[in-house]
N, C-alpha and C positions, 0 to 999 in steps of 0.2 A: 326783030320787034319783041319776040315773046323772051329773051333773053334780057330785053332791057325791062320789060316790063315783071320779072320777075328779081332784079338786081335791086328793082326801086323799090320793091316791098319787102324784100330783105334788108333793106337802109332803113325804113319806117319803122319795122318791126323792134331795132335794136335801139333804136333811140327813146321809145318808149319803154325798155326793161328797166328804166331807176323807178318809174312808177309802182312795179312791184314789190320790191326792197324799200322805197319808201312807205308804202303801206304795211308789209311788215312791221317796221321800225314804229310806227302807229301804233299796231294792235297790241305789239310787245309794253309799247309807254302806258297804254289804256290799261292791260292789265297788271303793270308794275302800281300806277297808284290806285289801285281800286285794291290791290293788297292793303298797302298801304295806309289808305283809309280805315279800312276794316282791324289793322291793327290797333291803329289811333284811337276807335270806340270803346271806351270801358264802359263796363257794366259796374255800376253805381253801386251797386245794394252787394256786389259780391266783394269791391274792393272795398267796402265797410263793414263787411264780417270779415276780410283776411284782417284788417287792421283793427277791430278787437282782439281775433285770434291773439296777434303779433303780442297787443298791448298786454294783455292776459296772459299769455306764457313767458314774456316779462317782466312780469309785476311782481315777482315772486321775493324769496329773501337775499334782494342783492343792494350790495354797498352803493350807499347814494353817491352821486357826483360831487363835485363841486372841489373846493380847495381845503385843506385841515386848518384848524386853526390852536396855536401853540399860545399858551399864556403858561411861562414862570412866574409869575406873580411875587412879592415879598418873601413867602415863608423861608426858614432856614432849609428847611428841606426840598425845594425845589431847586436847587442845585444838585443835589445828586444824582436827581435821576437824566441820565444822556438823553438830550433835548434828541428829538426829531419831526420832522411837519410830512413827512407821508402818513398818507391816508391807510390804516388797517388794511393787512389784504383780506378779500373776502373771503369767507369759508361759507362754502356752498352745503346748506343741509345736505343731508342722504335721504330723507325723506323727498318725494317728488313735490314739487310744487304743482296745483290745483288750478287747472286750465278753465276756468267757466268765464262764460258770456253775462257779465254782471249787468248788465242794460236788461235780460232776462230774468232777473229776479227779483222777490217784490222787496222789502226792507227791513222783515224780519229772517227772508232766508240769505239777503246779504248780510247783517249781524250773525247771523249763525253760520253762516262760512270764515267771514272775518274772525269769528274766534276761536273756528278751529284751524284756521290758518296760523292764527298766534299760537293758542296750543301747542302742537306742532310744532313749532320754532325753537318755544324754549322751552320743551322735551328735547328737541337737539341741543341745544345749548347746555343742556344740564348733561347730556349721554356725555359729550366732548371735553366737559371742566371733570366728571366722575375719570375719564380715560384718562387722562391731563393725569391727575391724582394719583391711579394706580400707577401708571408707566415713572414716575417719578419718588414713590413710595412716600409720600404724601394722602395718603388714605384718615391718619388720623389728626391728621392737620386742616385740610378743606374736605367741607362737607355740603350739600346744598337739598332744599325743600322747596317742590313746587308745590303753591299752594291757590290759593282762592285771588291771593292778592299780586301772586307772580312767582318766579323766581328768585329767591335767597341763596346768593353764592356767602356761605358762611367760613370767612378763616380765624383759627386760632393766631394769637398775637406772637406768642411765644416761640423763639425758634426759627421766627423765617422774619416775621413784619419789624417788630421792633425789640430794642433791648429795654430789660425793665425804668420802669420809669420814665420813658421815654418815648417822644415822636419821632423821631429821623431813621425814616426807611431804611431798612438791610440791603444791603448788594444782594442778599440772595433772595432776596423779594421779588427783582425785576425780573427772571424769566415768566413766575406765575403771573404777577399782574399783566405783562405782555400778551399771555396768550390771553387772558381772562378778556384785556381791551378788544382785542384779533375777533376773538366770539360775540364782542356784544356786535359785529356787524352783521350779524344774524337777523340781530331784532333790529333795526337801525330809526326806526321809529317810537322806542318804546324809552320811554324815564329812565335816568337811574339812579337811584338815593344809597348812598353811601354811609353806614352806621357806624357808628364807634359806639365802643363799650370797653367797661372796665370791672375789675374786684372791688369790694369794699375797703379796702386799706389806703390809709387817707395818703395823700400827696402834699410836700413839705418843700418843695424846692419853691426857689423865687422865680425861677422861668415858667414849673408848671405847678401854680399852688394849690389846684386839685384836680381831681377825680374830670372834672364838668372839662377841665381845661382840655385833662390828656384825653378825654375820649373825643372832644371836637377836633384837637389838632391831630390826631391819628388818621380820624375823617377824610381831613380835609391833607394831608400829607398823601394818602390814596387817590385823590380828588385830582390832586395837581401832577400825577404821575400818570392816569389816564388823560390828561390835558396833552403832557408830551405825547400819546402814544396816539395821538391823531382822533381820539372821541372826540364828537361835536361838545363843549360846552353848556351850547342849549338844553342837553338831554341833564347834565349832571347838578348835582345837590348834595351839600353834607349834614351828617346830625350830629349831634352827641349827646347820650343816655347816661354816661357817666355806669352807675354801678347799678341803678333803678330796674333794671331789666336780666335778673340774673337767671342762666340755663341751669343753675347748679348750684349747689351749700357754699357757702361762702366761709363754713367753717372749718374744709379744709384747703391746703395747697392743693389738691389737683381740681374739684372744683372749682377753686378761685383762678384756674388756669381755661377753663375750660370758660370761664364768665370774660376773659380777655381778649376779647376778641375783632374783625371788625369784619360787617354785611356788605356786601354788594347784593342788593335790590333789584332787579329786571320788574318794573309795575306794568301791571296788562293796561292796553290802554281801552279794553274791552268793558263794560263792564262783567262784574263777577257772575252774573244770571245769566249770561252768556252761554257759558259752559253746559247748562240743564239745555240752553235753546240749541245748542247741536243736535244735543240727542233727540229732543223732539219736533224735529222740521227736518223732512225732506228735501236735499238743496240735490236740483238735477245734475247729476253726474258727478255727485259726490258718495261714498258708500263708505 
């Protein structure tokens, strides 16, 4: 008797051991999603300062998106130059770019970061076109001045742009204006006006019968050659000053060489009072 009465509680016993491994397999599910859960919960206020962080560190000087856009247009000179529709590759300042929480500041110390962030920019742009110049010995040919109203990349005509009396770009024009295009992705927001000028010595041809003619079509021969080099359009503009603007005597040959010229423009899109508002506003975490 006490044999069987111990058999049968050995049989009871074994048939309720999935109870315990099923309760296991419970407490293991319970705490798998209560993980889970607590993963799932973001914190609100911290995942919208990592996502200024993000926004802010880049926002900095880099080439916008989107598709280039190529117009050869009419002119005779817009053939020579080798079309292409990629977009500039970007050249990254060496200056760092300026991480701030702009939702943190009030409107005059965002103006005065915005333009020392421009600042900034084309100060590199000008370090990069002056290196450009030396490494190619080109020092006395492109020159450039930053000034109240922006950056002036200034090139003499002679020698590289055009032959006299004439608009139709040199072959050996296209490396500098390439790179010149390359750098305006720097500023990729900012204008660029493109100048011609010329000497006083009048123009006789019937293609270009003055002064007014050649220093427009020069312009705009420059104008159509960053067109192929993938600059947005929307930024560019040409002028021409003809001889009204001379750096130099016009009564000799090397002034009158030196009056020949044509500007690339970088215009701040700041205003000029700007610049004093750096220096006197404290913008947090900027020195």
């Amino acid at each position: 008797m006490a044999g069987r009465r111990r058999g049968h509680a050995a049989e009871h016993e074994s048939e309720e051991r999935w109870l315990l491994t099923y309760a296991d397999m419970i407490t293991l599910l319970m705490a798998l999603f209560m993980v889970l859960f607590s993963i799932s919960s973001v914190n609100i206020s911290k995942y919208q300062t990592l996502q200024e962080a993000l926004k802010a560190a880049f926002s900095g000087s880099v080439l916008p998106g989107g598709s280039s856009v190529q117009q050869t247009g009419n002119s005779p000179q817009s053939s020579q130059a080798p079309a292409t529709t990629s977009e500039p590759e970007a050249i990254v300042p060496s200056t760092p770019s300026i991480g701030i929480n702009s939702g943190k500041l009030n409107a005059t110390q965002k103006a005065a970061l915005a333009a020392q962030t421009e600042q900034s920019d084309l100060k590199e742009v000008q370090r990069l076109v002056e290196q450009y110049a030396r490494a190619h010995g080109l020092e006395n040919i492109v020159h450039t001045q930053l000034n109240a109203n922006g950056l002036q990349i200034e090139i003499l005509s002679d020698k590289i742009l055009f032959d006299s009396g004439e608009a139709n770009l040199q072959s050996a024009s296209y490396p500098l204006l390439t790179d010149i295009a390359h750098l305006l992705g720097v500023v990729p927001r900012n204008p660029i006006v493109i100048e011609g000028y010329t000497d006083n010595q009048p123009q006789r041809s019937a293609a270009i019968p003055s002064n007014w003619y050649l220093s427009t079509d020069r312009a705009n021969a420059v104008l159509q050659f960053m067109l192929t080099r993938g600059v947005n359009p929307q930024r560019l503009s040409a002028e021409g000053f003809a001889s009204l603007d001379p750096v130099a005597s016009n009564a000799t040959a090397a002034g009158r060489a030196l009056n020949r010229r044509v500007v690339i423009g970088i215009t701040r899109t700041n205003a000029s009072q700007s610049l004093s508002v750096v220096e006197q506003v404290a913008v947090p975490g900027v020195k």
